[in-house]
C-alpha positions as a printed Julia matrix, in Angstrom:
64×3 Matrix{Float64}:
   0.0    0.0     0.0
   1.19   3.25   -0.98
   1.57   6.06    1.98
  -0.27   9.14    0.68
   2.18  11.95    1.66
   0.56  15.9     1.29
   1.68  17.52   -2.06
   3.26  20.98   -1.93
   2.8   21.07   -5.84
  -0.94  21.78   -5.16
  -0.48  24.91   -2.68
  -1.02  28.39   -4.26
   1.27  30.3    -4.58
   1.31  33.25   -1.78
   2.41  36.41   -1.24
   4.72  37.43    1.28
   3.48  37.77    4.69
   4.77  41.11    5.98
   7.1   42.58    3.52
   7.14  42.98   -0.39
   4.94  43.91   -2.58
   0.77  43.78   -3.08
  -1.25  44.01   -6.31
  -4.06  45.74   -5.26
  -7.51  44.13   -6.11
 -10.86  45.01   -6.62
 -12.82  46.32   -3.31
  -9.29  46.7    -1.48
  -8.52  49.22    1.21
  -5.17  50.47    2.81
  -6.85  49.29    6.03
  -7.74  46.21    5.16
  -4.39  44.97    3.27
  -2.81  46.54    6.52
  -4.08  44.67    8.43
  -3.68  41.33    5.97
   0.04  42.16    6.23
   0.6   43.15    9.96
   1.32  46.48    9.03
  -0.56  50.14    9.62
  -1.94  52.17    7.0
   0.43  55.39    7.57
   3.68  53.05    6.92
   2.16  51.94    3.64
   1.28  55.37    2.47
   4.5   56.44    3.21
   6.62  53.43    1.49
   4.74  54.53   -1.7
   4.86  58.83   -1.32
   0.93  58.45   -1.43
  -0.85  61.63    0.3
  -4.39  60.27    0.04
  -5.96  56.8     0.72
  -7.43  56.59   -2.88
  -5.9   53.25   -4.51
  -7.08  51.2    -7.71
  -6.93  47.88   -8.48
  -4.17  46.6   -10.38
  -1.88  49.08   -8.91
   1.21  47.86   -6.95
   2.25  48.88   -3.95
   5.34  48.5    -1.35
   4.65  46.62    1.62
   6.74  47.77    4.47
């Protein structure tokens, strides 16, 4: 009988847990990928030199 071991091959792919970068999506916020990535809002806006909270999706941003 063959042992059935977990595959890796079948885990997404994910993005990196605190630091990086995000693509944002459709119905993100700063808040909420903030919080997704253990960081605060302010220290995103400033890695990217953004001076409102207005993002689109698509757009890539530095995660602190």
């Amino acid at each position: 009988t063959a042992a059935k071991a977990p595959s890796k091959s079948k885990a997404a792919p994910k993005k990196a847990a605190t630091s990086g970068t995000y693509t944002v999506a459709k119905g993100d916020t700063l808040y909420g990928i903030a919080l997704k990535r253990k960081t605060t809002v302010a220290k995103i806006k400033a890695a990217n030199g953004l001076k409102s909270d207005l993002i689109r999706p698509g757009q890539k941003l530095k995660i602190p």
